[in-house]
C-alpha positions as CSV (number, residue, x, y, z in Angstrom):
1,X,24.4,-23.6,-4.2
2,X,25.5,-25.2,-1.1
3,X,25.0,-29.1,-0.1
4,X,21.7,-30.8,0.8
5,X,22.3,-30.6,4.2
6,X,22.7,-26.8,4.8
7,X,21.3,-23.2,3.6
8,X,23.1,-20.7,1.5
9,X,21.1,-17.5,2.5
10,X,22.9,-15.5,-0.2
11,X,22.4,-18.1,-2.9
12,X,18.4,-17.1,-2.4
13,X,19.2,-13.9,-2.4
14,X,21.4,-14.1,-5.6
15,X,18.9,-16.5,-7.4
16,X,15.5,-14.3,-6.6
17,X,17.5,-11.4,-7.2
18,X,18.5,-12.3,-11.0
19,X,15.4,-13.6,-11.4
20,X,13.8,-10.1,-11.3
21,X,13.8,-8.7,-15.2
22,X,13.7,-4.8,-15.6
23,X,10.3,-5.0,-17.2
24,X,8.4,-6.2,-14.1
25,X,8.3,-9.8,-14.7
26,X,10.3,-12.5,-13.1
27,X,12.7,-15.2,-15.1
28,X,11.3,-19.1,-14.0
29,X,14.6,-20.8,-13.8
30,X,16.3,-18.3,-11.3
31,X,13.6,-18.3,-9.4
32,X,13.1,-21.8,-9.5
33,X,16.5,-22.3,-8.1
34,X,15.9,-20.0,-5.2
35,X,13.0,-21.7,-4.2
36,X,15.3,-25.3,-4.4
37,X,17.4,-24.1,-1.8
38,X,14.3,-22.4,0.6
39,X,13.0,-25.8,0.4
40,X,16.5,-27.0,1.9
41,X,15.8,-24.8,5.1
42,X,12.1,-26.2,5.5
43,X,13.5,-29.6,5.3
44,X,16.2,-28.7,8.0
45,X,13.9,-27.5,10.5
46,X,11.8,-30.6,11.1
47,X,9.1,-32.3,10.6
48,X,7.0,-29.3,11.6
49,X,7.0,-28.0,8.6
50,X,7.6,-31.0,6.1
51,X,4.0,-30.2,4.7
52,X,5.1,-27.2,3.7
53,X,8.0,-28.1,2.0
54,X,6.7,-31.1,0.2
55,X,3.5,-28.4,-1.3
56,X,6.7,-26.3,-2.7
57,X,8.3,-29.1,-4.0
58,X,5.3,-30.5,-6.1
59,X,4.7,-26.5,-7.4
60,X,8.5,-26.5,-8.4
61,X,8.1,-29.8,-10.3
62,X,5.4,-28.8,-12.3
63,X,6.9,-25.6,-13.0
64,X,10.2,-27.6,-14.0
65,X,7.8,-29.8,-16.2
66,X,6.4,-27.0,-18.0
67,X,9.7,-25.7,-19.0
68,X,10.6,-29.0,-20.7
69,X,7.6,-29.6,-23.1
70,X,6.2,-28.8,-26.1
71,X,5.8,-25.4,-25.4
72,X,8.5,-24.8,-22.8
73,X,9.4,-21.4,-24.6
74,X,6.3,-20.0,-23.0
75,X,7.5,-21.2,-19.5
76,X,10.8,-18.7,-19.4
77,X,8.9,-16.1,-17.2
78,X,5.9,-15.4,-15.7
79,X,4.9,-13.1,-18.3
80,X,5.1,-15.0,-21.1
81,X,3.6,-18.0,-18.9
82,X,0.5,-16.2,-18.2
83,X,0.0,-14.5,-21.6
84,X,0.6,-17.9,-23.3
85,X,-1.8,-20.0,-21.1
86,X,-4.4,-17.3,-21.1
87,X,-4.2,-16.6,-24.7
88,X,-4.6,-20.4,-24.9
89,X,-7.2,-20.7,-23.4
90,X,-5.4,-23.6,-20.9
91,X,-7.7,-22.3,-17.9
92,X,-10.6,-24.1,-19.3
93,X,-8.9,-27.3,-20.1
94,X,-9.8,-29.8,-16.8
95,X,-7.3,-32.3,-17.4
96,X,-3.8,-29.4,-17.5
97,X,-1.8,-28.2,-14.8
98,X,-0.5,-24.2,-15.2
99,X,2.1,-23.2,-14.0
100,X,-0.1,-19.4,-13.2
101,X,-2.6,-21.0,-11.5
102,X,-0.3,-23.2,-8.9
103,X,0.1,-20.5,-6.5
104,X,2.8,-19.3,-7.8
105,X,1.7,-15.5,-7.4
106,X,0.9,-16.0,-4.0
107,X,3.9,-17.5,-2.9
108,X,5.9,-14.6,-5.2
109,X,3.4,-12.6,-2.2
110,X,5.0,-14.1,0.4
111,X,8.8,-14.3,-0.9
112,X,10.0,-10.9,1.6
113,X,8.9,-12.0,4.7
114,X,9.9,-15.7,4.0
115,X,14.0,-14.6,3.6
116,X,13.4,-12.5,6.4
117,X,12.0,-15.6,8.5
118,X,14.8,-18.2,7.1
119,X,17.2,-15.4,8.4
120,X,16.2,-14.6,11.7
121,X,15.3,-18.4,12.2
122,X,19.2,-19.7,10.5
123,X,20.7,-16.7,13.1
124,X,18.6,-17.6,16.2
125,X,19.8,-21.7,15.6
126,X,23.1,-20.7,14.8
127,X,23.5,-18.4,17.7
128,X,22.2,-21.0,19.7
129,X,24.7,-23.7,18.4
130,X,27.7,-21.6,18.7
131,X,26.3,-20.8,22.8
132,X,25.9,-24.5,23.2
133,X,29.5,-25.7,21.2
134,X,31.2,-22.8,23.9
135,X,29.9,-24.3,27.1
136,X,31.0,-28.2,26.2
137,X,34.7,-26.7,26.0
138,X,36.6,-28.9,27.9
């Protein structure tokens, strides 16, 4: 994982990558951690987008919530997330926060073209920076 102040591209990568299981369903804290580091990049890029990354944040802290109560056994995947809180019947209850129903699928939706953005956006800054930094040569 790299500092606060910078984005380690293969770290995402990595961390969505091990978060993928072999029977279709995706591990919570690996993909948790990826999503730690995207919101580094919305936070470098401005204010712009701070809306953004402040929505992910408040999704990633419920999800870390979950994982660390009473029934935090059911929060190890998505799988077991969504067959615990359905067979719960928790999407009835008015006063709890799931962890299925926080968007989570739709931003699982959006996950490819999202790396592929913070690429081409990380290469297009950097390539600009290292343009700039070779002109001020003395």
């Amino acid at each position: 994982m790299s500092n606060e102040n910078t984005l380690d591209l293969l770290y995402v990568h990595e961390s969505f990558k091990k978060s993928l299981k072999d029977d279709d369903d995706v591990e919570i804290e690996s993909y948790i951690d990826g999503y730690n580091e995207l919101v580094k990049f919305l936070n470098l890029i401005g204010t712009v987008f701070s809306f953004v990354s402040s929505d992910v944040r408040s999704k990633i802290k419920i999800m870390e919530k979950l994982r660390v109560g009473e029934a935090s056994i059911y929060y190890e995947s998505f799988k077991k997330m969504m067959k615990y809180e359905k067979e719960t019947n928790l999407y009835e209850k008015n006063d709890f926060i799931f962890g299925s129903e926080d968007k989570l699928t739709e931003a699982m939706s959006i996950l490819p073209q999202t790396l592929q953005s913070c690429d081409e956006v990380y290469q297009r800054v950097h390539q600009l920076y290292a343009d700039f930094a070779f002109h001020d040569l003395p």
